[in-house]
C-alpha positions as CSV (number, residue, x, y, z in Angstrom):
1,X,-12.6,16.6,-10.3
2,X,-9.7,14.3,-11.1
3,X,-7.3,16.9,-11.0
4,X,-8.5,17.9,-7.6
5,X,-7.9,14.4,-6.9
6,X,-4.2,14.6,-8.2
7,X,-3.7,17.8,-6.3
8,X,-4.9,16.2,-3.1
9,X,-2.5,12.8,-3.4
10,X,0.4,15.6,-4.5
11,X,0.0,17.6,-1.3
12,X,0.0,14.4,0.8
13,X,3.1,13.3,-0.1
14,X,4.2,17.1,0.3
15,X,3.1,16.5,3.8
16,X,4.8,13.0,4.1
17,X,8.3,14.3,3.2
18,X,7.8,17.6,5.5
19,X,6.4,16.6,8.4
20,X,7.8,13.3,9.9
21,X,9.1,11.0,7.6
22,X,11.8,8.3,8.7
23,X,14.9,9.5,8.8
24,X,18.3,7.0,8.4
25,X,20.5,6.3,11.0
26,X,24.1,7.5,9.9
27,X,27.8,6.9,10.8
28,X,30.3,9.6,10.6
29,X,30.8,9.0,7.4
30,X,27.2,10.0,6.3
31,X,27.1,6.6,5.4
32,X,23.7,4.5,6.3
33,X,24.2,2.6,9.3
34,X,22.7,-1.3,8.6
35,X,21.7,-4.6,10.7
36,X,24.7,-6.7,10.2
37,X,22.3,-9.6,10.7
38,X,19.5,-8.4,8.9
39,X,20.5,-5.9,5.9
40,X,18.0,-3.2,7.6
41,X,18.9,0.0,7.3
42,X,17.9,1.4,10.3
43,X,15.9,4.5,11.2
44,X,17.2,7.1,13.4
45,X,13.8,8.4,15.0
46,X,12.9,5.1,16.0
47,X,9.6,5.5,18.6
48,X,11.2,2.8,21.0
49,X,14.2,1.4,22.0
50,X,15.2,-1.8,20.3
51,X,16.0,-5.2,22.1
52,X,18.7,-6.6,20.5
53,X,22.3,-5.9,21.9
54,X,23.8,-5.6,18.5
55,X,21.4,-2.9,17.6
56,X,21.2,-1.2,20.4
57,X,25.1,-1.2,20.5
58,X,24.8,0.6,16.6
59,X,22.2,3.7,17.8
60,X,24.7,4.3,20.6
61,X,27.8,4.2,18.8
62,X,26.2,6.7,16.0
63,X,25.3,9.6,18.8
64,X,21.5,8.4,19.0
65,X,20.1,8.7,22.7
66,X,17.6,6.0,23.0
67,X,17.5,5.8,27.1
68,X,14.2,8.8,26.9
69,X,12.6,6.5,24.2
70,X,9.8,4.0,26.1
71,X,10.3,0.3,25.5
72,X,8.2,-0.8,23.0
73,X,5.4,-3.2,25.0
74,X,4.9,0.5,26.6
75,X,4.7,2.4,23.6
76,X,1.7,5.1,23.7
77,X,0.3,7.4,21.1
78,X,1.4,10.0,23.1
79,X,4.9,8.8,23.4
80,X,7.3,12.0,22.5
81,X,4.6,14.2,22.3
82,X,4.2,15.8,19.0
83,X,5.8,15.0,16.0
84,X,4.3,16.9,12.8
85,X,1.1,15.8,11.4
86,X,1.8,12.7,9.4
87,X,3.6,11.2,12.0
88,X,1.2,12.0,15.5
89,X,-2.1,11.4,13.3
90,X,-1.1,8.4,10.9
91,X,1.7,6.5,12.0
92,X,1.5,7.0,16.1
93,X,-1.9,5.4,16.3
94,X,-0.9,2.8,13.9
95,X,2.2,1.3,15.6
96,X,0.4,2.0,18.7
97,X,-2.8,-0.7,17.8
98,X,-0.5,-3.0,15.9
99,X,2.1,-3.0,19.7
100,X,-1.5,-3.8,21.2
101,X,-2.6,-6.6,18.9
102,X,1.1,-8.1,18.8
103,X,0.9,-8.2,23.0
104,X,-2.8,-10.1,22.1
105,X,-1.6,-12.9,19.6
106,X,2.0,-12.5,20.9
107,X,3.9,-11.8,17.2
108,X,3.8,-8.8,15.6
109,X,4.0,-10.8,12.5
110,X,0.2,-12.2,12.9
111,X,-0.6,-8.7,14.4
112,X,0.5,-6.9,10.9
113,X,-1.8,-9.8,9.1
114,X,-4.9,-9.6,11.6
115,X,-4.9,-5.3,11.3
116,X,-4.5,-5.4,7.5
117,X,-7.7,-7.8,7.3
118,X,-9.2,-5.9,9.4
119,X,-9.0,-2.2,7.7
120,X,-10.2,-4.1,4.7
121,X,-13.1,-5.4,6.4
122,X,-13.8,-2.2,7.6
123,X,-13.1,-0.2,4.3
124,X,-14.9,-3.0,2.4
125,X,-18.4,-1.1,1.6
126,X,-15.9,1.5,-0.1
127,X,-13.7,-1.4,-2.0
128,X,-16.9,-3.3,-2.6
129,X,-18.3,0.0,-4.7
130,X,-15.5,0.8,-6.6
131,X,-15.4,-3.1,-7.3
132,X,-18.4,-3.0,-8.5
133,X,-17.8,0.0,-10.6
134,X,-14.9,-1.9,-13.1
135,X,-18.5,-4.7,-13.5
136,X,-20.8,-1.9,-14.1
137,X,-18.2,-0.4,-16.7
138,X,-17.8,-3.6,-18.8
139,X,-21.6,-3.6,-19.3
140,X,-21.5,0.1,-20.4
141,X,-18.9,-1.0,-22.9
142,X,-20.6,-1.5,-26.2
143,X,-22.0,2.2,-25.3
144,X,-19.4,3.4,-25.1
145,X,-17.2,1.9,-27.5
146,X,-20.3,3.3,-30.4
147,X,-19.5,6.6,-28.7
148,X,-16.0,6.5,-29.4
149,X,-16.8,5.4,-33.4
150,X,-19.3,8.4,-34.0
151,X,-17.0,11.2,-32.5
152,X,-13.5,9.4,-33.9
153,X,-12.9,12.4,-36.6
154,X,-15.0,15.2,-34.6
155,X,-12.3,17.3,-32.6
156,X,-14.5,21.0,-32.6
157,X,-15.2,22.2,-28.8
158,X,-18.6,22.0,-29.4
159,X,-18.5,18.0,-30.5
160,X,-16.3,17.7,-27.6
161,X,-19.0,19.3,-25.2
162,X,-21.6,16.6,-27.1
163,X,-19.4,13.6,-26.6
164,X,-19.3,14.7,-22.6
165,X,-22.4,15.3,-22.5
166,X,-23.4,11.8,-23.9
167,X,-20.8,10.1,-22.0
168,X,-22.1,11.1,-19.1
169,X,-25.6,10.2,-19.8
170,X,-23.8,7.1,-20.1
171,X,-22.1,6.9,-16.8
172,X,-25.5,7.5,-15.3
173,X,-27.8,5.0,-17.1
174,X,-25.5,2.4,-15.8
175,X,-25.2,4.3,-12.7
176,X,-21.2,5.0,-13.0
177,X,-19.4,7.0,-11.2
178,X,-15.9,7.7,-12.6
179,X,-14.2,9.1,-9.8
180,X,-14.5,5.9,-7.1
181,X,-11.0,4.3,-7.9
182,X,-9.3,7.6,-7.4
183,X,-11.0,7.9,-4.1
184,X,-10.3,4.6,-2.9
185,X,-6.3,5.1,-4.1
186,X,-6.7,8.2,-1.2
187,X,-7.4,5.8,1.3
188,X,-4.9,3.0,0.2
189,X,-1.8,5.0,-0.3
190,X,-1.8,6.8,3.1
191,X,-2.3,3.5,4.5
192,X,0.3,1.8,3.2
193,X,2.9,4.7,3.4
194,X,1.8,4.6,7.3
195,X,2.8,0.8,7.4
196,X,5.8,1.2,6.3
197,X,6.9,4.5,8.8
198,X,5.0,2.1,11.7
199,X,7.4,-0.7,10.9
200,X,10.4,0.7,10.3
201,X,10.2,2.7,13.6
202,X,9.3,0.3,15.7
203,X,12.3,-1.6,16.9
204,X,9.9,-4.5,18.2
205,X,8.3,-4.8,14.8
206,X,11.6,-5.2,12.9
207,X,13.2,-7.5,14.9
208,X,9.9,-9.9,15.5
209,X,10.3,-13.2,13.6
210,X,7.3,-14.9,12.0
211,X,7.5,-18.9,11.1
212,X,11.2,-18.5,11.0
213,X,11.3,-15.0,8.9
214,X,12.6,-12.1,10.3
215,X,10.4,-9.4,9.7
216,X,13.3,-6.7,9.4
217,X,15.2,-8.5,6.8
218,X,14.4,-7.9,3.3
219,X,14.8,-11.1,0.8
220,X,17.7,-10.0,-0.6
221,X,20.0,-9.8,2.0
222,X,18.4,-13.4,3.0
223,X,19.2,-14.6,-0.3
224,X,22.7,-12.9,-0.1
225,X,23.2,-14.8,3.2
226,X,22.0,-18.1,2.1
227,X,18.5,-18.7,3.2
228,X,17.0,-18.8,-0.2
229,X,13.6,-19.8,0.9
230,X,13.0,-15.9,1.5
231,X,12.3,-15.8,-2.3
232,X,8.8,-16.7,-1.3
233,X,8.0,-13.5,-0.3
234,X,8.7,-12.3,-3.8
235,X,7.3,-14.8,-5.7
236,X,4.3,-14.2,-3.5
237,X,4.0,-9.8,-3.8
238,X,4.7,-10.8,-7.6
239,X,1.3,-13.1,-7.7
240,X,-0.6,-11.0,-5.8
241,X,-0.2,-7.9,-7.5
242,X,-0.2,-9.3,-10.7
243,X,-3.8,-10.6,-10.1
244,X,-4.5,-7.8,-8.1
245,X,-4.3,-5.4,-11.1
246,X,-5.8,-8.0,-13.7
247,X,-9.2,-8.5,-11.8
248,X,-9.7,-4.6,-10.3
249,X,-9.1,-3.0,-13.7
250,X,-11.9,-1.5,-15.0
251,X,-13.1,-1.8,-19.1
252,X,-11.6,0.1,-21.3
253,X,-12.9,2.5,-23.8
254,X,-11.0,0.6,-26.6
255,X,-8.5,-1.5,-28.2
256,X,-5.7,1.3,-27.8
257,X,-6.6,2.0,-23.8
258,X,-6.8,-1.9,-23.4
259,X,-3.6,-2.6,-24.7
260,X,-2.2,0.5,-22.7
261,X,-4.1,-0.9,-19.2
262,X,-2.4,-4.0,-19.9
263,X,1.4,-2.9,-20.7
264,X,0.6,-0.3,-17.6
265,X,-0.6,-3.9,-15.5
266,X,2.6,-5.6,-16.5
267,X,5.0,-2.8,-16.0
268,X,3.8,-2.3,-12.5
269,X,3.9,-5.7,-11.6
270,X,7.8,-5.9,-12.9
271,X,8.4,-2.7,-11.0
272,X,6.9,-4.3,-7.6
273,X,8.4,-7.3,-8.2
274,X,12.1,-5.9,-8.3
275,X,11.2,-3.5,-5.5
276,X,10.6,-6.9,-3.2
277,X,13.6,-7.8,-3.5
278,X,14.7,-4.9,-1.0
279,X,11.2,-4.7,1.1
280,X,11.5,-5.7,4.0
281,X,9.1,-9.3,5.4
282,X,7.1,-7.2,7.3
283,X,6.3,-4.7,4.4
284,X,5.5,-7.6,2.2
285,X,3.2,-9.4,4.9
286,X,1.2,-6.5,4.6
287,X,1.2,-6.2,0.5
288,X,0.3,-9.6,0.0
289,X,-2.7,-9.9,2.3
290,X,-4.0,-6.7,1.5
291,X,-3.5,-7.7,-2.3
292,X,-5.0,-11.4,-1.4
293,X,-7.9,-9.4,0.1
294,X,-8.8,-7.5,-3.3
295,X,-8.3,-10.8,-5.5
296,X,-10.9,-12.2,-3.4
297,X,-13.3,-9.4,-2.7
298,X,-13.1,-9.0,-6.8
299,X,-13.8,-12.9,-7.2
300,X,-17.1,-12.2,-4.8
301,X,-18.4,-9.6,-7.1
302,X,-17.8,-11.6,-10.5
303,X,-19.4,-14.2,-9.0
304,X,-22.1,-12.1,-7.6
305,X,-23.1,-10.1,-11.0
306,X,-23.1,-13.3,-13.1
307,X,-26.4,-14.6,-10.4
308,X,-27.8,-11.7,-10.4
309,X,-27.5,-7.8,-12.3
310,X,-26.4,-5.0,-10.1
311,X,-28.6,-2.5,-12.2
């Protein structure tokens, strides 16, 4: 089942890269054409026209036609009709609700917060199981650890078949089911690869400002340009992921796995953190709520399983 899993998240990014993926604006040069102000580099099927002179001056000077693109307050998930599957089923319909809740509050900044919170709110049965699942798999632990011990030395097919076979008479004492994270990670990764499309094709999006951050600038360039204070955003997507991954992992099966969970915990969190450094704000509003949003829904469920058992 887990490598159906795996085939399932390897055709979906197949899909991603052939059927509507951003693609960067140019010069003739084939060099990527960049915000002066901002350090963006800017996509050439944008879904709307852009505001700003300076940018709009740069898509006309590189050969790109935006006068047929609507203007972003009157974008539509309809707007240029049909654009391969991952782009007309994911990312249309999500740039689409986050223009209408940016129109409501009146910043797309608080609109990319209020529809993250809300997708976890409504995906939180899901979450809530597969948080559940990491508590239920701690308690299984001293099982499964003894089942470990008595097959250590036993590599036959049939001991194999037994040590299954018991394991999964583990998995449903404790009522475990293996599989949830993997299904949750189908739902998450979509989601966040659609962010990212939505706001870096939506002209309005990147060139909102939020508390004084602009939401197309990544903290580098900010840096770069003086405005340290941009190295909040990293400092933030570093905490939240950090704890993210500590309190959603489940138990391992022993001291070798544990130690590997947590190398693989602080590798990640290394690999993120360096990666903020070229996100843009936008990107990262999104990673740290929806990262804040598992630290706590985690919390609720420790708490929760220490008043009362699950089983």
């Amino acid at each position: 089942m887990r490598k159906k899993i795996k085939t399932l998240l390897f055709v979906f990014i197949a899909l991603i890269s052939l059927t509507g993926c951003s693609k960067s604006l140019t010069d003739s040069n084939k060099k990527i054409v960049q915000n002066p102000e901002t350090g963006q580099s800017l996509t050439k099927n944008i879904l709307c026209q852009p505001e700003n002179e300076k940018v709009i001056g740069l898509y006309n000077e590189n050969g790109v036609d935006i006068s047929k693109l609507p203007k972003c307050n009157n974008f539509k998930v309809t707007s240029g009709g049909y654009e391969g599957i991952w782009t007309t089923i994911f990312v249309k319909p999500l740039a689409w609700i986050i223009v209408l809740m940016g129109k409501l509050v009146k910043n797309y900044g608080l609109a990319i917060i209020i529809i993250t919170l809300a997708i976890r709110l409504i995906l939180y049965p899901l979450t809530k199981k597969t948080a559940m699942q990491s508590e239920l798999m701690k308690k299984a632990q001293p099982e499964m650890k003894k089942l470990e011990n008595k097959y250590r030395n036993k590599q036959s097919q049939e001991e194999m078949m037994k040590k299954s076979q018991e394991m999964m008479m583990i998995y449903k004492k404790y009522k475990i089911n293996p599989l949830s994270g993997c299904i949750f990670s189908l739902i998450q990764i979509p989601l966040f690869f659609a962010f990212y499309e939505a706001m870096n094709r939506m002209p309005a999006i990147f060139e909102e400002n939020l508390l004084g951050f602009q939401l197309g600038t990544s903290p580098l360039t900010a840096i770069t340009n003086g405005k340290i204070y941009y190295i909040i955003f990293v400092i933030l997507v570093i905490a939240a992921t950090y704890f993210s991954f500590k309190l959603n992992k489940t138990a391992s099966l022993g001291e070798d796995q544990e130690k590997q969970m947590k190398m693989m915990t602080n590798i990640s969190t290394i690999f993120i953190g360096i990666a903020s450094f070229t996100m843009s704000t936008g990107i990262e509003l999104y990673w740290i709520f929806n990262s804040a949003f598992t630290i706590l829904q985690n919390l609720m469920v420790k708490r929760g399983k220490k008043n009362d058992n699950i089983i």
